[in-house]
N, C-alpha and C positions, 0 to 999 in steps of 0.2 A: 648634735650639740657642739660641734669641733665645727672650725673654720680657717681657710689656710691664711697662714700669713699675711698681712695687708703689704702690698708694694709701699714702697716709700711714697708717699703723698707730697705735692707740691707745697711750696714752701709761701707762704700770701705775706707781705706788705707788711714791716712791721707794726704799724700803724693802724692797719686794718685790725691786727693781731690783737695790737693794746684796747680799738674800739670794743671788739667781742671780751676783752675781760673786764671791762669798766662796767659795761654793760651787764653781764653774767654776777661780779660782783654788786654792782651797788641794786639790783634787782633781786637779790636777796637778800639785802640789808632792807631795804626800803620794804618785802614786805614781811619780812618777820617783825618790822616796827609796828605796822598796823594789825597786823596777828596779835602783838603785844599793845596796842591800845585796843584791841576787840576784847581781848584777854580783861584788864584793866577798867573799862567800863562794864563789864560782866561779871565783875571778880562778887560781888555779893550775890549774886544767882547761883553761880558754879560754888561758891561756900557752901551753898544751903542745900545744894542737890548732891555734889559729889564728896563734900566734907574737903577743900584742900589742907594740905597738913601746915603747918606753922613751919615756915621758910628756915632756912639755915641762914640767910640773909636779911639782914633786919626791915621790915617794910614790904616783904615779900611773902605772899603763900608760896605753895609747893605742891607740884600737882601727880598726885601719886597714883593715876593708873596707869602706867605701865607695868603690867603685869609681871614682866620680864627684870626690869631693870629692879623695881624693889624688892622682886624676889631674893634676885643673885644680891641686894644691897644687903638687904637684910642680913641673907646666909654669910656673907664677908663677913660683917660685922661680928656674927656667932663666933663662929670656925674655920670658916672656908679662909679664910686671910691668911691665919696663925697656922694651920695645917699647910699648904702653899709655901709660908716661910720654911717650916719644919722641912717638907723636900727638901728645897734649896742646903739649906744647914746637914742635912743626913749628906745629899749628894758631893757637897767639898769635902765634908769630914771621908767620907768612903776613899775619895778622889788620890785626897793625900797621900790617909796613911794606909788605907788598905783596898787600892784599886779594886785586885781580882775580885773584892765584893761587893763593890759598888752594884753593883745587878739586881744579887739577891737580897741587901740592903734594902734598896729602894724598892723592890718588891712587895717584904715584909712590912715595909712602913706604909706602902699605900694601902695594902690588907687593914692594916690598923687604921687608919686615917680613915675610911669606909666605916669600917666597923664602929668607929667613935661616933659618924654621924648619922649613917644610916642602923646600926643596930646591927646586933647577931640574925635577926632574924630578913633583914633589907640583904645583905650578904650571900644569906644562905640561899635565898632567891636567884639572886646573880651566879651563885657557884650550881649551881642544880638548870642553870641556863647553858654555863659555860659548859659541864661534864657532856650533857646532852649534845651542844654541838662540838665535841670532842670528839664525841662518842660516833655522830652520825658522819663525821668527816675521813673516817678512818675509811668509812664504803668507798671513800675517792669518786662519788658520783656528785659531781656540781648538783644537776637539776635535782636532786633529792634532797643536796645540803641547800642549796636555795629552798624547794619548799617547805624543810624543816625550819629554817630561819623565818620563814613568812610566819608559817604555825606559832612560832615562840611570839614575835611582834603582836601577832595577834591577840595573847592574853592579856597583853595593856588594855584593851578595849572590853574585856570581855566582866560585865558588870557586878558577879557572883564572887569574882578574884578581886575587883575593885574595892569590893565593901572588906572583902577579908583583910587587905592589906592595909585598908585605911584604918581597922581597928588595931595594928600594931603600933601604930602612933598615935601622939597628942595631939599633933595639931597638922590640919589640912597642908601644911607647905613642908612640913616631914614625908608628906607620900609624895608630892612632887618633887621632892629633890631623889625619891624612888624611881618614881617616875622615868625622869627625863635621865638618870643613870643607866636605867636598864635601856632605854631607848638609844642612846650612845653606846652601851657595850654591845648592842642588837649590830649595829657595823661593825664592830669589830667582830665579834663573832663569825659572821660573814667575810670579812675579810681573809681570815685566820681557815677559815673551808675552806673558801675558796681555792686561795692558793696552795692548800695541803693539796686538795686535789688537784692541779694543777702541777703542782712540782712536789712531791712529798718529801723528797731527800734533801731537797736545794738546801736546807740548812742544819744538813747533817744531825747525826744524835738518834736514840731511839722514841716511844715513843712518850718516855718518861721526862727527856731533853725538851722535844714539842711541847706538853705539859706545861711543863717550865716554863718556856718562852710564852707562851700562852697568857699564864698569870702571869709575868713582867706584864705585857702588851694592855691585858687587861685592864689590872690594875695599877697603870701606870702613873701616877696622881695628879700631875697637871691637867694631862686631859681627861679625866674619870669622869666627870661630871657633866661637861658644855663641850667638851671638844676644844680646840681644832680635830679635826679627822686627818690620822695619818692611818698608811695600810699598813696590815702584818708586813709586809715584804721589806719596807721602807725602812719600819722601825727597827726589827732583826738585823738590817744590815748596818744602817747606821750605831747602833747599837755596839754591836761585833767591833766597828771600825775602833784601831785604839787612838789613844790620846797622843796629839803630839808631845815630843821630848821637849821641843824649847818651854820656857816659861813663860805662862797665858796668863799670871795670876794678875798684874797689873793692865791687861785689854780686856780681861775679863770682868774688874770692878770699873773699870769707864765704862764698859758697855751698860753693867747692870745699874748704875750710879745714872747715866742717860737714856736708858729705856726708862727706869724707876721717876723720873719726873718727865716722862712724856706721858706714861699712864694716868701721873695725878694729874695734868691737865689738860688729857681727855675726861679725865671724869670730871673734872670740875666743869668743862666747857657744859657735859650732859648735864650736870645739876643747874648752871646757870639757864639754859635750854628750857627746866620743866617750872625754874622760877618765873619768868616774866614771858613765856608763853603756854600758856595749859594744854597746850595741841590736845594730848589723851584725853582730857573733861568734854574740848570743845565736840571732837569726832564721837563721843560717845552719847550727843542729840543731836536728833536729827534737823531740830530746830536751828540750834546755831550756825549749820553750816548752812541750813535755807537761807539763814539773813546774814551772811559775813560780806562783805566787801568785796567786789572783784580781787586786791589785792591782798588783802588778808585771806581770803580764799586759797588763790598762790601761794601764800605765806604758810599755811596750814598744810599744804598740802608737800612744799620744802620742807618743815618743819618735820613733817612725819618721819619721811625716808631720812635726812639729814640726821635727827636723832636717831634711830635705826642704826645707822652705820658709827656714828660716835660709839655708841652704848657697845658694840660688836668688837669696838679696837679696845675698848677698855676688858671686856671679857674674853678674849682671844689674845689681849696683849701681857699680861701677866704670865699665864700659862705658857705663852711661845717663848717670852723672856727665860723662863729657866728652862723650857727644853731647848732650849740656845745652849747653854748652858751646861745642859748636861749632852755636847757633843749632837745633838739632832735638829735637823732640818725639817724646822715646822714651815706649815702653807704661809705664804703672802700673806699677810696682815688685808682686812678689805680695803678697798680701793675706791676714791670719795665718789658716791653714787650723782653727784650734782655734773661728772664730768663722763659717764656712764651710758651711751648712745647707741645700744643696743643690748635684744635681751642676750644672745651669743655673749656679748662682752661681760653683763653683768653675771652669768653665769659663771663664765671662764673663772672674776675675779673680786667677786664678793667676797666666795666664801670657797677659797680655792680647797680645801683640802675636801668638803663633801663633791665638789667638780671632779677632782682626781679620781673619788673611788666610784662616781658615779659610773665615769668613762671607760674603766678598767673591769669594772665588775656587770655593769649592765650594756653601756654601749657598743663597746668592743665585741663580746662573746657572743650577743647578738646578730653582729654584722654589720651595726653602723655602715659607715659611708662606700666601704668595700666591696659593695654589692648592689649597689643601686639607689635611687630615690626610695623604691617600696621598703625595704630593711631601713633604709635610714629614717623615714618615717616611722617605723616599727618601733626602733632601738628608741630614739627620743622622745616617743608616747610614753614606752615602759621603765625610762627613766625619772619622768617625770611624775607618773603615776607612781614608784616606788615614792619617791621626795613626798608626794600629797600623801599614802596612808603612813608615810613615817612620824609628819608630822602630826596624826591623828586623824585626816581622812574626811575632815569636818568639808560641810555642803561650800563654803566660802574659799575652803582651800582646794579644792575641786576645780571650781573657779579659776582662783590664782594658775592653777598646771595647765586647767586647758588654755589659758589666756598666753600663758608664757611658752607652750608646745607650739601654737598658729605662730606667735610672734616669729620665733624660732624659723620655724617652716619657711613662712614668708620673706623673712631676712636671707635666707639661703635660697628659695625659690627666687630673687631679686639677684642674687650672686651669679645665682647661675646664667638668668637671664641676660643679664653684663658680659659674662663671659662671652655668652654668641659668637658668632664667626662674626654673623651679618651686626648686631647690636654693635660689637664693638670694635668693627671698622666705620661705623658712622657713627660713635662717640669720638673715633680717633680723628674722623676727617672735621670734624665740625664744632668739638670743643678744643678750648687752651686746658693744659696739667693742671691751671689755678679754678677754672670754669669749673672742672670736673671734681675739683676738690669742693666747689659751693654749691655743688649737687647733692652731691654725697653727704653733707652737712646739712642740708634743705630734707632729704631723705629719712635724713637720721633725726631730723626733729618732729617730723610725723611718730617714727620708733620711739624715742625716746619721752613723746607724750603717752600714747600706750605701755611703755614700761611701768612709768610712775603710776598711770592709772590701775595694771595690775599688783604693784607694790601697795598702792593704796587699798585694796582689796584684801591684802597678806594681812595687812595692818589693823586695817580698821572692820573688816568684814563688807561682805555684799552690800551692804544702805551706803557707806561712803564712798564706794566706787558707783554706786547708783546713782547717787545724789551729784556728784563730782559730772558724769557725765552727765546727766541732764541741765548742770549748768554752763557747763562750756560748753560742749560739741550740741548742743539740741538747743536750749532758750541762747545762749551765746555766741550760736554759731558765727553771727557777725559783729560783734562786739567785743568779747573775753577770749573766742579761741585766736584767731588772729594776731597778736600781740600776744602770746602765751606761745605761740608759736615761733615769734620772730625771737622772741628771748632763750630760746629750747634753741635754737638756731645757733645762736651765741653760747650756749652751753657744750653745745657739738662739737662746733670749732674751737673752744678750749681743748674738748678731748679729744676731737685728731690732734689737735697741736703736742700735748702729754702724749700720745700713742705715739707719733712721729718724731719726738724730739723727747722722750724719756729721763728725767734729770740723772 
C-alpha cells in the first residue's frame, strides 16, 4: 500500500498545461449539464418512484438517497451541530481559565454528549467494549488483542444482538448512529492494544493513568462518531504537548471564522449537487443508466465520486476544525478524487487518517515491503480485507477490496517493472523527461478509469459497476471508451501537475 516518493516529473509547455485544464474542466461541466437535463426530463418518473423531497431552492427537487449525507444531515440538525459547538465552548473555556483540566473537561463532556444521544444503555455498550479491550491488552500479546478486537467487530453483524439493540431505540437511524460509533471506537480500541503492547510505559502512569487516557482518546468528541481516525500514539502525544505562551487567541478566531465558511460552502456545493442532478435516484435503476447519454453517463458517474468527496470535507471538516484547535493534528482533509490517478494515491489521500492506521497497525507488523513481493502481497490483501469487514463485509464491498488490492498490485508490479536495469536504460535512451511524463499520464488514465470504476462499485453496488462496464469497455469499446479515455488523460496530467508543483 506505500510507494516511494515520485522523482520530480518534467515540467510540459505551459500551454499544453492550460490545454489539459480546459479540457478536464469544461468536460465536467458539460457533463454534469446533461446529467442535469437527463435529471430534469425525468424529474416526474424519479418523483413517483423515489419520492424526491421538496428542494430548499425554489423550482428545485432534492434527491435524498444518499444514505450517508442525510443521515449525518439529519443528526446535525438534532444534536450533532450544538454538541460540536458545546466542545469547541468547554475547550476555550478550560483553555483559559483552567488549563490543567482541559483533558478531564473534555472527557467528561464527550461522556455526556454520548450519553445525550446515544443513551445509558448505547454507552454502556461501548464502555463493556472498551473494559474488555483493556482488559485483554494488559496480556501485551498483539495477535490475541487483534483477535479479540476482530471478535468484538464482529457482534455488529451478529443478528440476535442486532434485534436487541435496535429495541433500545425509537427509530432505525438511533441504532446507526450505534452502529457506526461502535465501529469507529472498534479502531481505536485497536489502536489503544496495539500500542500498549508494543510500548506499555511510553506514556508513563500506571494502569489507572492508561485507563484515563483511554477514555480521553475514546471519547474524544469530534471524532466519536465519523472519525477522522487519529492513533492512540498521536493523540496522547499531541495531547501531552503544552500550549504555546504567545497569544493564539486572534489566529485562532481567523482560522475558525475561515475554516467556518469554507465548510458552509462545501455543503452548499453538496446541496446544490443533489438539487439539479439526482445521481443517487438515477444509479438506483438499472433502467436509467441503460438509457443515459454517453455524456450524461460520464456525468453520473463524476457526479458520484465528486459528490463522495465534497460530502467527506464537510464531515471531516468540522471535526478537524476544532481538533485544530484544541492543539492536534488531524489527517489531510481528502484530496479532489477528479485529479486522483492511481489507487496508491487515492489510498495514501482520501482518507489519510484510516491509511495511517492501516499502515501501522496491519501493513507494517505484517511485513509489508521489507521482505519481499510475497509479504507485500500478504500485508495489502489483509489490509484490505480488514477495510472490506470493517465496513460491513457486504458481497459488493468484497468487490470494491479485491478491485482495489489487483489495482494496487499492478501499479507497483508496473513500478517495479520501470525500475529494471534493462527497462529503464531503454526508457532513458529512447524517451525525452516530457515523453516520459506523457506516458505516465497515458498509464495513469487506463488506472484512473479502473479506480472510478471500482469507486463506483463502493457507491452504487455491484449492477452500476456492471452496467458502467458493459457500456464503455464491452458495447463501447470503440465509441465511449476512447474519448473517456483521452479526457482521464487530461485529468492525469492535472494531477501530476498538483503532485509536482503542490500549491
Amino acid at each position: 500500500m506505500t510507494s516511494k516518493p515520485k522523482a520530480q516529473l518534467a515540467p510540459l509547455p505551459r500551454t499544453e498545461i492550460l490545454v489539459y485544464w480546459v479540457l478536464s474542466f469544461g468536460s465536467h461541466l458539460y457533463s454534469f449539464y446533461q446529467l442535469h437535463r437527463f435529471s430534469k426530463d425525468h424529474e416526474a418518473s424519479l418523483v413517483r418512484e423515489f419520492q424526491l423531497e421538496k428542494g430548499l431552492l425554489k423550482g428545485f427537487k432534492r434527491d435524498p438517497l444518499d444514505f450517508e449525507w442525510s443521515f449525518w444531515t439529519e443528526w446535525a440538525k438534532k444534536s450533532l451541530l450544538w454538541t460540536l459547538i458545546g466542545h469547541g465552548v468547554v475547550s476555550r473555556l478550560t483553555s483559559t481559565f483552567y488549563p490543567k483540566l482541559r483533558l478531564p473537561a473534555l472527557t467528561i463532556y464527550g461522556v455526556l454528549a454520548a450519553c445525550s444521544v446515544l443513551g445509558i444503555k448505547g454507552v454502556s455498550l461501548l464502555l463493556v467494549h472498551l473494559s474488555l479491550s483493556f482488559s485483554v491488552a494488559q496480556l501485551r500479546k498483539p495477535a490475541l488483542s487483534w483477535a479479540f478486537s476482530l471478535l468484538l467487530l464482529s457482534t455488529l453483524h451478529i443478528q440476535p444482538l442486532q434485534d436487541i439493540q435496535r429495541r433500545w431505540y425509537k427509530s432505525e437511524e438511533e441504532y446507526y448512529l450505534l452502529l457506526f460509533s461502535v465501529a469507529v471506537c472498534g479502531l481505536r480500541f485497536i489502536s489503544f492494544s496495539l500500542e500498549h503492547c508494543w510500548s506499555p510505559l511510553s506514556h508513563g502512569g500506571g494502569d489507572v493513568v492508561q485507563l484515563s487516557w483511554l477514555f480521553s482518546y475514546t471519547f474524544y468528541h469530534p471524532f466519536f462518531y465519523n472519525g477522522p481516525v487519529i492513533t492512540y500514539k498521536d493523540y496522547t502525544e499531541q495531547m501531552r504537548r503544552p500550549a504555546e505562551e504567545s497569544d493564539r487567541e486572534e489566529s485562532a478566531l481567523s482560522y475558525f471564522l475561515l475554516r467556518s465558511v469554507r465548510i458552509i460552502v462545501w455543503w452548499c456545493i453538496a446541496e446544490y449537487m443533489i438539487h439539479v442532478m439526482y445521481m443517487h435516484c438515477i444509479q438506483s435503476n438499472e433502467t436509467y443508466i441503460e438509457i443515459l447519454p454517453p455524456w450524461a453517463l460520464g456525468g453520473l458517474a463524476l457526479a458520484l465520486v465528486q459528490f463522495f468527496y465534497v460530502k467527506y470535507l464537510v464531515l471531516f471538516g468540522l471535526p478537524s476544525m476544532l481538533a485544530t484547535l484544541d492543539n492536534l493534528v488531524p489527517p489531510q482533509l481528502p484530496r479532489c478524487v477528479s485529479i486522483m490517478y492511481s489507487f496508491t494515491g487515492m489510498w495514501r489521500h482520501f482518507d489519510e487518517g484510516l491509511y495511517r492506521w492501516l499502515i501501522r497497525y496491519i501493513y507494517v507488523p505484517l511485513g509489508g515491503s521489507r521482505h519481499g513481493a510475497l509479504y507485500k502481497m500478504l500485508s495489502t490483501s489483509l489490509a484490505f480485507g480488514f477495510v472490506c469487514l470493517w465496513h460491513g463485509g457486504h458481497d459488493y464491498l468484497q468487490y470494491w477490496a479485491l478491485m482495489n488490492w489487483a489495482g494496487v498490485l499492478v501499479e507497483n508490479g508496473l513500478k517495479s517493472l520501470f525500475a529494471s536495469s534493462f527497462i529503464h536504460s531503454t526508457v532513458e535512451q529512447n524517451f525525452s523527461a516530457v515523453m516520459k511524463r506523457r506516458c505516465i499520464a497515458l498509464l495513469s488514465a487506463f488506472s484512473t478509469a479502473m479506480l472510478i470504476l471500482s469507486n463506483l462499485v463502493f457507491l452504487g453496488g455491484i449492477h452500476v459497476g456492471r452496467i458502467f462496464w458493459k457500456r464503455v469497455f464491452i458495447q463501447g469499446w470503440s465509441t465511449i471508451a476512447p474519448p473517456m479515455l483521452a479526457f482521464l488523460y487530461c485529468f492525469a496530467q492535472v494531477g501530476l501537475e498538483r503532485t509536482s508543483h503542490p500549491p
